[in-house]
VMD Tcl script that draws the C-alpha trace (Angstrom):
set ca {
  {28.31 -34.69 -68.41}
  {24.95 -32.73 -68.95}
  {22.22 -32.63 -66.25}
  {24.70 -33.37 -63.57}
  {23.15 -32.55 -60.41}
  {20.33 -34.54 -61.40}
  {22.23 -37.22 -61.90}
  {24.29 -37.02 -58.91}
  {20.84 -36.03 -56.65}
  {19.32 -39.92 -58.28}
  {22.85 -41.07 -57.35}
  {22.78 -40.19 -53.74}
  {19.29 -40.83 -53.01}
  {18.56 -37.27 -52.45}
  {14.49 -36.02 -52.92}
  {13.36 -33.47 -54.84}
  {12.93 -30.08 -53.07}
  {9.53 -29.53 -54.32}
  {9.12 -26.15 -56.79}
  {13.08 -26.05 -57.15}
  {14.87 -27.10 -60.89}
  {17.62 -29.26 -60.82}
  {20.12 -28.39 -63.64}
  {18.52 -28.26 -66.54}
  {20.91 -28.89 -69.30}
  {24.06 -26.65 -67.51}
  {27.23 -27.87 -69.57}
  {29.78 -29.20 -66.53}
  {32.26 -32.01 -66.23}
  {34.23 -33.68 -64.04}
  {31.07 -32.83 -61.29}
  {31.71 -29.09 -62.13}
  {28.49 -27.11 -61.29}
  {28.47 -24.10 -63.59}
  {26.87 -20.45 -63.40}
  {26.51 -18.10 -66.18}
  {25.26 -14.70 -66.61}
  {26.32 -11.39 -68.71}
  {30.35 -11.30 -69.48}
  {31.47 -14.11 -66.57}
  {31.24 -17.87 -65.40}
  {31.57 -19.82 -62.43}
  {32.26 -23.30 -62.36}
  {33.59 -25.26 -58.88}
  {33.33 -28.41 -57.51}
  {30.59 -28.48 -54.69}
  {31.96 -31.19 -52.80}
  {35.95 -30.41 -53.30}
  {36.32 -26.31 -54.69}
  {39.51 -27.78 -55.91}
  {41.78 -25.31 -57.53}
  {41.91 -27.94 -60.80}
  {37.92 -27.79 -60.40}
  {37.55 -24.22 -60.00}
  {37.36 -21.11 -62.04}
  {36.05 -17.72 -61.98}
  {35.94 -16.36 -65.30}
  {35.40 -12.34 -66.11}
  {35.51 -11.25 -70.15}
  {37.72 -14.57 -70.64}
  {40.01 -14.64 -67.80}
  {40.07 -16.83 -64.96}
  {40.66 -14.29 -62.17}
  {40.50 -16.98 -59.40}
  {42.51 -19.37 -57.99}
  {40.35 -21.45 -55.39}
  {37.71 -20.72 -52.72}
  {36.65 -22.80 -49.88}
  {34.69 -23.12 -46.87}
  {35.93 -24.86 -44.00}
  {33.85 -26.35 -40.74}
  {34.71 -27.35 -37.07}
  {32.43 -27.58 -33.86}
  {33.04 -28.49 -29.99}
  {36.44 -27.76 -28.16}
  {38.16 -30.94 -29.01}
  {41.83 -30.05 -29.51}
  {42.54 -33.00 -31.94}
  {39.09 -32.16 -34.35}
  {40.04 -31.22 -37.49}
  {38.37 -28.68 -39.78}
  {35.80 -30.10 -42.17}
  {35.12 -30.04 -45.17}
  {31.99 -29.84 -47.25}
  {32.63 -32.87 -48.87}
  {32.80 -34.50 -45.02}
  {29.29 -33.32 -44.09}
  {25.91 -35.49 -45.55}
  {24.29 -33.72 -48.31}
  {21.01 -32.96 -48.06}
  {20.20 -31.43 -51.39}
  {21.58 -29.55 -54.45}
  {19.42 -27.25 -56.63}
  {20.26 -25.08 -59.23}
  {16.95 -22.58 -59.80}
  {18.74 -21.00 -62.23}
  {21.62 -20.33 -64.58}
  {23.02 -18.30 -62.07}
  {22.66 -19.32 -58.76}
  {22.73 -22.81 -56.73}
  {21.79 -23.70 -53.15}
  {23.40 -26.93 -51.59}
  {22.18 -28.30 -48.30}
  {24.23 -30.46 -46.00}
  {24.09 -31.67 -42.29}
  {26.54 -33.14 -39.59}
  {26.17 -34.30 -35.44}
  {23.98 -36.90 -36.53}
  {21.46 -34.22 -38.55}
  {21.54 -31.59 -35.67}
  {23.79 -29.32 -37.40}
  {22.70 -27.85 -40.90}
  {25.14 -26.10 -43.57}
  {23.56 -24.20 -46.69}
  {25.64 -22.48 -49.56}
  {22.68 -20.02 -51.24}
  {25.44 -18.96 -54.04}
  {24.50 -16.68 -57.27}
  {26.83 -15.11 -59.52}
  {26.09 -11.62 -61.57}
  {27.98 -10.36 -64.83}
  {27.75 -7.43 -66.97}
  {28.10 -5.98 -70.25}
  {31.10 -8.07 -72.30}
  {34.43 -5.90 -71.97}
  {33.13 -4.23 -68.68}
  {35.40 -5.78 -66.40}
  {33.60 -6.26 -63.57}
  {31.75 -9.25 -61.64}
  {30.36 -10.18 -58.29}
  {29.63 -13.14 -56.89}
  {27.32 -13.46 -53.19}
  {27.52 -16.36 -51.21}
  {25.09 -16.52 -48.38}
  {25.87 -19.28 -45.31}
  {23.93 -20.50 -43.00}
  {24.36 -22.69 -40.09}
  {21.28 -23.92 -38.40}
  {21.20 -25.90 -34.85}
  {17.99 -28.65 -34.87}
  {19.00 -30.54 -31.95}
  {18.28 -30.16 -28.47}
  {21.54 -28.93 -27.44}
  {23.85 -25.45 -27.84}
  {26.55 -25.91 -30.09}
  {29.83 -24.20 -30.38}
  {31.31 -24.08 -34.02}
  {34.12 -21.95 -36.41}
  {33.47 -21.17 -39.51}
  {36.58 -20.51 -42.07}
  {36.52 -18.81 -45.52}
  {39.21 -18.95 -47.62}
  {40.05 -17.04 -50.66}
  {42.96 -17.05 -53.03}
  {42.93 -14.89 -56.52}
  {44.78 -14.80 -59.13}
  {44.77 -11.88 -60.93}
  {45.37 -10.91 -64.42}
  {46.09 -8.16 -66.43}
  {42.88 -7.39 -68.72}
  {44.86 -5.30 -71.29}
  {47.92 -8.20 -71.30}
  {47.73 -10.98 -69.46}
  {51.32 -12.10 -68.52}
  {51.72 -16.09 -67.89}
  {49.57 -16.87 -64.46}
  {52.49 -17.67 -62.54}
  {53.93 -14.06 -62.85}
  {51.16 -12.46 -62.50}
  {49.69 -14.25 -59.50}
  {53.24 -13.23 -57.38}
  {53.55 -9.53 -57.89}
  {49.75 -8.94 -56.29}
  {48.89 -6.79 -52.90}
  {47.03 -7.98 -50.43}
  {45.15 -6.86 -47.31}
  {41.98 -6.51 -44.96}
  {40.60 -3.11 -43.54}
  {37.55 -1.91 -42.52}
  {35.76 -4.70 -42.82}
  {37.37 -5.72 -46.50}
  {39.28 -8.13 -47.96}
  {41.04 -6.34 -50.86}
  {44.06 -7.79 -53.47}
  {45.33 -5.86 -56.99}
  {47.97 -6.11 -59.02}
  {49.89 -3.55 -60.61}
  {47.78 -3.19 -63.46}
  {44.74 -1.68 -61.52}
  {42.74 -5.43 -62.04}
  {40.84 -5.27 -58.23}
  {39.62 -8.19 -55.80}
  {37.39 -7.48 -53.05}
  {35.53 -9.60 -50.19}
  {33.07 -8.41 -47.58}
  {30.56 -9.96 -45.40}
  {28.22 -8.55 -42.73}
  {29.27 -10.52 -39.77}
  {32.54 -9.33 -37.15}
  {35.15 -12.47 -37.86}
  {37.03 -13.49 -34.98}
  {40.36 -13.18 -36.91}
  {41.62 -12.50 -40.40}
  {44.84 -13.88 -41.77}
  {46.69 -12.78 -44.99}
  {49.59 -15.07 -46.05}
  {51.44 -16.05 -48.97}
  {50.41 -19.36 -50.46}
  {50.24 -21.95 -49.72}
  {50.47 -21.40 -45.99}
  {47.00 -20.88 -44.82}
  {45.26 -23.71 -46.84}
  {47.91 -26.48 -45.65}
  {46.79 -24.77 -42.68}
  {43.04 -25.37 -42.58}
  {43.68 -28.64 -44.01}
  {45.96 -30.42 -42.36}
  {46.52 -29.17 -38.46}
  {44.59 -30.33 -35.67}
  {41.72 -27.59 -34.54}
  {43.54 -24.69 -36.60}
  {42.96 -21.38 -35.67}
  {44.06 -17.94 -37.09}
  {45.36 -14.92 -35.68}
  {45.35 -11.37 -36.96}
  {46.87 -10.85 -39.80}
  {45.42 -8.00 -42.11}
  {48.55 -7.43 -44.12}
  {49.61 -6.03 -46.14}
  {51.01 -8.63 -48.09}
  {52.84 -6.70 -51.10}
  {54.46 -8.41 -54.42}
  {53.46 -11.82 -53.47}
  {50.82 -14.71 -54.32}
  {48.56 -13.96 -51.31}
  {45.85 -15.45 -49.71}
  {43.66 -14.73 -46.66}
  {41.39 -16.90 -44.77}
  {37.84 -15.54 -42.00}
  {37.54 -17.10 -38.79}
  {34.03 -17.03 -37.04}
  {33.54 -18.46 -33.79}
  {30.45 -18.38 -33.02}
  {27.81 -20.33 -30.81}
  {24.06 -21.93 -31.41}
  {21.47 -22.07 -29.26}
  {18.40 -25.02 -30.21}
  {16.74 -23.78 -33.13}
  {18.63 -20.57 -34.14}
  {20.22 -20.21 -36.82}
  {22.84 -17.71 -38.26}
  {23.97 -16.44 -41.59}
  {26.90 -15.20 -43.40}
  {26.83 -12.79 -46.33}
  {29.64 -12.85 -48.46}
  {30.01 -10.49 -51.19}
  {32.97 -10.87 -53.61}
  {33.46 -8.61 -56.92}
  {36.37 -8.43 -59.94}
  {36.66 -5.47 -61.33}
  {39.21 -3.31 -63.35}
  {40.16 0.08 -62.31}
  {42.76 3.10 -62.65}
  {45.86 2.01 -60.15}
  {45.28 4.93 -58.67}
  {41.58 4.66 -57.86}
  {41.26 4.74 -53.78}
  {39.48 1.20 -52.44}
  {36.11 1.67 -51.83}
  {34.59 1.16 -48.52}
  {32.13 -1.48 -47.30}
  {29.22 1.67 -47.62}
  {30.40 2.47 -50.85}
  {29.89 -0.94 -52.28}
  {26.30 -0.93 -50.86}
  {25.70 2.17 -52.49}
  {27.28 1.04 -55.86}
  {24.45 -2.02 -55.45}
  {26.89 -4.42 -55.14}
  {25.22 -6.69 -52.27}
  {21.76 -5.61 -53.35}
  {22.38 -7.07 -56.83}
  {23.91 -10.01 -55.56}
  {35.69 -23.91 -50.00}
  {43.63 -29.08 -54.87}
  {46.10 -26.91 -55.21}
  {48.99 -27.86 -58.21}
  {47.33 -25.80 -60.92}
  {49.12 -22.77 -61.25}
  {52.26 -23.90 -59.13}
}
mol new
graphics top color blue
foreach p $ca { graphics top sphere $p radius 0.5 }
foreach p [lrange $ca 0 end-1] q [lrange $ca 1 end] { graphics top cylinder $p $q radius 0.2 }
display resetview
């Protein structure tokens, strides 16, 4: 339906955010929000990021499977991650094709989530995309608080010059984390790459669909070091960030994550090298594919 998160902001009460647009005309269904710009397009599901909701399309391919972000706070042993779609939401603005911000809150309003998430394309038949996803968690209340943050990723990637059927081409893809990135090809030279600016506690590369039943159904779930890699497999890898909140601090995440197409023998860039490039200046279901 057109002009969805206006409709669903009436729907749930929420207030305008003065001097921000809600959604003018953005094609979505099925409560898809949608971001456009050069040769790609976004669309997920800001409540769910349900693989069947989710897509991340460069020069006509979907290159990506799901992403997610995943919640938990205190030292409970039998609290469960969370979900976005568990936390209140505050507010959901889109100020432009390309970007959207989505507010939400939990511990009775003390604890504040924001996605600030904008996506940038290039010429058609370049090949290349990057998305940047900024978090940040904010304490209000009157007391610390302890919390984890998890980020999980899972691309599919696909052969620009011939795509073979998605289930082949999703299993015969390399995965691992090094300096600081999260990095998956495939034989054909198409290229995945994550990094963010803040130390995670642990990083875990696994084949699906082991890390997502993971996050989603243990009690408390908590990764260990695993940075691959993972070689001729569908992989997957999931951030940990334990961190801790003091009354009225706040902290943010910067997540940078590009497609591109490149020689199989090009080396993988470094963290630097993507700054350089301008990558972060320019800049959370499952039966799909199975």
């Amino acid at each position: 339906m057109q002009n969805w998160l206006r409709a669903g902001a009436m729907a749930l009460g929420l207030a305008t955010v003065t001097g921000a647009v809600l959604a003018p005309d953005v094609a979505t269904a099925n409560d898809f929000i949608e971001l456009r710009n050069g040769n790609s397009i976004y669309r997920t599901n800001i409540f769910t990021f349900s693989a069947d909701q989710a897509s991340w399309s460069v020069d006509g391919l979907d290159q990506q499977f799901t992403d997610q972000y995943f919640f938990n706070f205190g030292t409970s042993p039998t609290q469960r991650a969370l979900e976005l779609r568990d936390l209140s939401l505050l507010s959901l603005v889109q100020p432009a094709e390309n970007r959207f911000r989505a507010e939400f809150s939990t511990l009775g309003g003390s604890l504040n989530f924001s996605l600030d998430s904008s996506l940038t394309g290039f010429a058609t038949g370049s090949r290349r995309s990057y998305r940047e996803d900024i978090v940040t968690i904010s304490n209000t209340g009157s007391s610390a608080v302890d919390f984890t943050l998890f980020s999980y990723i899972d691309f599919d990637l696909l052969n620009f010059e011939n795509p073979l059927p998605l289930r082949l081409d999703a299993q015969n893809d390399t995965t691992f984390y090094a300096n600081n990135l999260l990095t998956q090809t495939d034989p054909t030279g198409t290229k995945a790459t994550v990094a963010v600016d803040q130390l995670p506690t642990a990083v875990q590369v696994a084949e699906y669909p082991f890390l997502i039943s993971q996050l989603k159904n243990e009690m408390r779930p908590q990764l260990v070091n695993v940075p691959g890699p993972l070689t001729n497999r569908d992989g997957a890898a999931a951030f940990q960030f334990d961190r801790g909140l003091q009354p009225g601090r706040s902290i943010s995440f910067r997540f940078v994550k590009q497609i591109e197409q490149t020689s199989v023998s090009e080396p993988v860039p470094e963290p630097a090298t993507l700054v350089a490039l301008g990558v972060v200046g320019g800049g959370l279901m499952l039966l799909r594919r199975r």
